[in-house]
C-alpha positions in Angstrom: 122.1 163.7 98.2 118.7 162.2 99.4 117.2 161.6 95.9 120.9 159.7 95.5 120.3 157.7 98.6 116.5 157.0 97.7 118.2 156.0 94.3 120.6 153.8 96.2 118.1 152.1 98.5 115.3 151.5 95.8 118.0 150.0 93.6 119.7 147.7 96.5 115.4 146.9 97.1 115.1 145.3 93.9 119.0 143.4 93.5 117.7 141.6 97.3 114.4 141.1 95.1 116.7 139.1 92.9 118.1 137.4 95.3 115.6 135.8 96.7 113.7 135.0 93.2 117.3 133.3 93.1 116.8 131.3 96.3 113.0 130.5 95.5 114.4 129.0 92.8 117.5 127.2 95.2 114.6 125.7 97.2 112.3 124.1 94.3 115.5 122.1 93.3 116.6 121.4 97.1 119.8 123.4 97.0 119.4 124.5 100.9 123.0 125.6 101.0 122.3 127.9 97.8 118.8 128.9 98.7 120.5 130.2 102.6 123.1 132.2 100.5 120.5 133.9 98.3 118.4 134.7 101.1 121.0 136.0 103.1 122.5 138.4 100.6 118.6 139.1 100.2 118.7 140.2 103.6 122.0 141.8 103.7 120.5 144.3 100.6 116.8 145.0 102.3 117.3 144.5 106.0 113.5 145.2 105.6 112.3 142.7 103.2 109.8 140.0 105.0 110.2 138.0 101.9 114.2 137.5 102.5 114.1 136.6 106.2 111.2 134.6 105.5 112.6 132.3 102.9 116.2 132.9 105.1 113.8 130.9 108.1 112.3 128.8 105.4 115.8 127.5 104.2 117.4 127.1 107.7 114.3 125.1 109.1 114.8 122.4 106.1 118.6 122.5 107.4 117.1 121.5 110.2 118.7 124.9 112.0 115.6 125.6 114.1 117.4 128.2 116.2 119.0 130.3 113.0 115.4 129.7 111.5 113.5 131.3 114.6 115.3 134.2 114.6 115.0 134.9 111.0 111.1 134.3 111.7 111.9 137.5 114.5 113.6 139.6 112.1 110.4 139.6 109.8 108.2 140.5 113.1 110.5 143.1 114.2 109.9 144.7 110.8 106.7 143.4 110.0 104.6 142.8 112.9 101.4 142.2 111.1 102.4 139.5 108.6 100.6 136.8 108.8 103.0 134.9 107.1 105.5 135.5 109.5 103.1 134.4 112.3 102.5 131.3 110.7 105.4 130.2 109.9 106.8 131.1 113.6 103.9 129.1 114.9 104.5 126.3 112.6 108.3 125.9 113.8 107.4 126.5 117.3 105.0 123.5 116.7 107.6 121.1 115.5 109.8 122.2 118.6 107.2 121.1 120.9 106.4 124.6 122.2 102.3 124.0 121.7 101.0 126.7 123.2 103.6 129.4 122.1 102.6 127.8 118.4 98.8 128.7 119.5 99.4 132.0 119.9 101.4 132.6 117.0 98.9 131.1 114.5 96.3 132.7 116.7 97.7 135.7 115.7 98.3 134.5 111.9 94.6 133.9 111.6 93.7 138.0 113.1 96.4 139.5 110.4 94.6 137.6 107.4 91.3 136.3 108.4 90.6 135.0 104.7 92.8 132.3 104.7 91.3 128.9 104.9 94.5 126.8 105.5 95.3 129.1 108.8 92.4 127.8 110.1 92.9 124.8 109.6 96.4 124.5 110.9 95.2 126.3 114.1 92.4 123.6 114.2 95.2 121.4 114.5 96.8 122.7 117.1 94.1 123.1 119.4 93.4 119.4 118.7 96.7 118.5 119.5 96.1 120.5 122.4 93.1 118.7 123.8 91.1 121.9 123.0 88.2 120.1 120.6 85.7 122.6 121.0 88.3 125.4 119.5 89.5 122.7 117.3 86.0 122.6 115.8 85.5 126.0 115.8 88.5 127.1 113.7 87.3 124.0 111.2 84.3 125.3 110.7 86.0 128.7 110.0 87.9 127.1 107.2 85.0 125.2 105.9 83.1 128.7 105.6 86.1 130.3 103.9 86.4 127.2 101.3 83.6 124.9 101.4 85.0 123.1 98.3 88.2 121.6 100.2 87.8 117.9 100.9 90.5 118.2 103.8 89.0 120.3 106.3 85.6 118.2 106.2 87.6 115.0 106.3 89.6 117.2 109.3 86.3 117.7 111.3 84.9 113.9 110.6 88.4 112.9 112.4 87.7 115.5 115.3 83.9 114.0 115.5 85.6 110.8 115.5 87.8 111.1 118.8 84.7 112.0 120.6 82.8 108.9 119.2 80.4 110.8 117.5 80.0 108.9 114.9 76.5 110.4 112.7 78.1 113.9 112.7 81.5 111.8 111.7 79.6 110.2 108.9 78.3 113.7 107.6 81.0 115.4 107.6 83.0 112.4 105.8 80.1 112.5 103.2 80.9 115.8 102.9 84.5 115.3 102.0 84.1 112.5 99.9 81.2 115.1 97.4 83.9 117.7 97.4 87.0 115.2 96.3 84.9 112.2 94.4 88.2 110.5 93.6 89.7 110.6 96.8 89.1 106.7 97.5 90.9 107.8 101.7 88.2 109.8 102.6 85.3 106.9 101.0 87.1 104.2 103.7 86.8 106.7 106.5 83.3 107.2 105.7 83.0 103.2 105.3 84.1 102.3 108.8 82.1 105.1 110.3 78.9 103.5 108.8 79.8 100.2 110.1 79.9 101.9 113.2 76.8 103.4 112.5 75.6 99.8 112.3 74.6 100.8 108.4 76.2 97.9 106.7 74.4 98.2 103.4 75.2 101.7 103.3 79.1 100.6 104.0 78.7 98.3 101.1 77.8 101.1 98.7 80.7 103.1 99.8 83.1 100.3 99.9 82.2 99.6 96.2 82.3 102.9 95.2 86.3 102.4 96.6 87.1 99.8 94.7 86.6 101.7 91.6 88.2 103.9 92.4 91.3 102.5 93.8 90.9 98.9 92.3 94.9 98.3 92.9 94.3 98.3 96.6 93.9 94.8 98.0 93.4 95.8 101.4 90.1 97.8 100.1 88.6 94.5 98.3 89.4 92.5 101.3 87.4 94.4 103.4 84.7 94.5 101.1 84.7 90.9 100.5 84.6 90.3 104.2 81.5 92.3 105.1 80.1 91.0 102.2 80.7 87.5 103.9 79.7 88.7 107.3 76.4 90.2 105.4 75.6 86.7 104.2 76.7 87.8 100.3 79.1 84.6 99.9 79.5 84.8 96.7 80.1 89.0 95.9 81.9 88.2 98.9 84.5 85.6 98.0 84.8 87.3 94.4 86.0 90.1 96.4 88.4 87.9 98.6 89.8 86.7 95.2 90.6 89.8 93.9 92.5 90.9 97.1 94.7 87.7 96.3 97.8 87.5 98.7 98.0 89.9 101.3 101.5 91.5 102.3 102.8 92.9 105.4 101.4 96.5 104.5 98.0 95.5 103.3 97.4 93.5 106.7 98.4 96.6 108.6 95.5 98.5 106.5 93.2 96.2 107.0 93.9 96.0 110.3 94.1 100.3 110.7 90.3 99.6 109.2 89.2 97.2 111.4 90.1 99.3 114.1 88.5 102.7 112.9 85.7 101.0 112.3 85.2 99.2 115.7 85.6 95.6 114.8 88.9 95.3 116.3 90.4 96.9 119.7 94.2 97.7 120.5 96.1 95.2 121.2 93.8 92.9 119.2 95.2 90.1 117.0 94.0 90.8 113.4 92.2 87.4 112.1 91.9 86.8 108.2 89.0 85.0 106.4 90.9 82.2 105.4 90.0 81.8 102.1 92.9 84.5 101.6 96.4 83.0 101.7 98.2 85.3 103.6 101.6 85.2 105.1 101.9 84.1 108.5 
């Protein structure tokens, strides 16, 4: 009778394994509905299985069923009070509910169960940033830095954390240090463009803005800007070749430039964004 029931359980173990290979699958394509189905005959099979009330909490959170979703999150603690995917994705919904410091604690705790994950650091760097905790914040980005030091993002991360405290060289570095590790990432070149300008290293600016361009020579909002330092710098004519090539400006390239002008201190809240006229722009 026991080696019948170890049968039993071992065989009902790998049908909920199917199951949820079947809702993995539901998910990918966006069939919630399906995906909840799968998971919860998953669950129904291996009561146990931190995969199945994992992608069960998974499915009900992109339904938008936060409360069904938490306390399929608790069903994977209760069996599996280590996993530190079952931390982190408790934290992560906690997070979206507003519960910040519960959130804390629960990727807090995702972090301890796997310390070798990068990205756990990173979204617990977040958090605490969120929190007004920068110090911490920092702390856990450096942690993810150490883990991956090839990952653009988590530099870029610690460049925007330098940034709220207006520290603007150690914002330039660590931008710099993004932009080595993803070379074709023309997002993290700007943010290291207006931090020089801040820097008062307009030259240097130049460089990176051109560098941009090439990158991303579609953007118009990224030649306008380097046209108009280019102007401001006294290069008139790299400058208005520049200008040209940003043409007409819509409503989403003026808020760019404008999110530029402002990163890069050239323009405070509340400011009215004013164009070199030699752009035609709408009003």
């Amino acid at each position: 009778m026991a080696t019948a029931r170890r049968h039993d359980k071992l065989a009902a173990r790998r049908l909920s394994g199917r199951y949820c290979d079947a809702g993995d699958v539901q998910a990918l394509q966006d069939d919630v509905t399906g995906a909840i189905a799968s998971y919860q005959r998953a669950t129904e099979l291996d009561d146990i299985s931190a995969r199945a009330h994992l992608g069960l909490g998974d499915s009900f959170a992109l339904a938008d069923r936060d409360g069904e979703a938490q306390r399929a999150y608790e069903r994977a603690l209760r069996s599996h009070p280590n996993s530190a995917d079952a931390h982190f994705c408790m934290g992560d919904l906690l997070a979206r509910n507003g519960r910040l410091q519960d959130a804390i604690g629960e990727m807090e705790l995702a972090c301890e169960c796997d310390p070798e994950r990068p990205y756990y650091c990173y979204r617990l760097a977040d958090l605490y940033a969120r929190s007004g905790d920068e110090e911490m914040a920092e702390t856990a980005l450096m942690a993810a830095i150490a883990l991956d030091p090839q990952e653009g993002l988590y530099r870029y991360k610690l460049g925007e954390l330098h940034c709220r405290s207006s520290r603007w060289l150690p914002a330039a570095q660590a931008y710099l240090q993004a932009a080595e590790c993803a070379p074709l990432d023309d997002f993290y070149h700007v943010r290291l463009a207006c931090v020089l300008i801040r820097l008062d290293r307009r030259p240097a600016a130049v460089k990176v803005l051109r560098r941009t361009v090439r990158i991303a020579p579609d953007n118009r909002a990224y030649h306008y800007v380097l046209g108009e330092l280019l102007v401001l710098m006294g290069d008139l004519e790299a400058g208005g070749e520049q200008l040209r090539r940003a043409g007409r400006l819509d409503d989403y390239d003026r808020d760019y430039v404008q999110r530029i002008k402002r990163r890069s201190g050239q323009l405070r809240d509340g400011e009215k964004l004013v164009l070199i006229s030699a752009v035609r722009t709408p009003a």
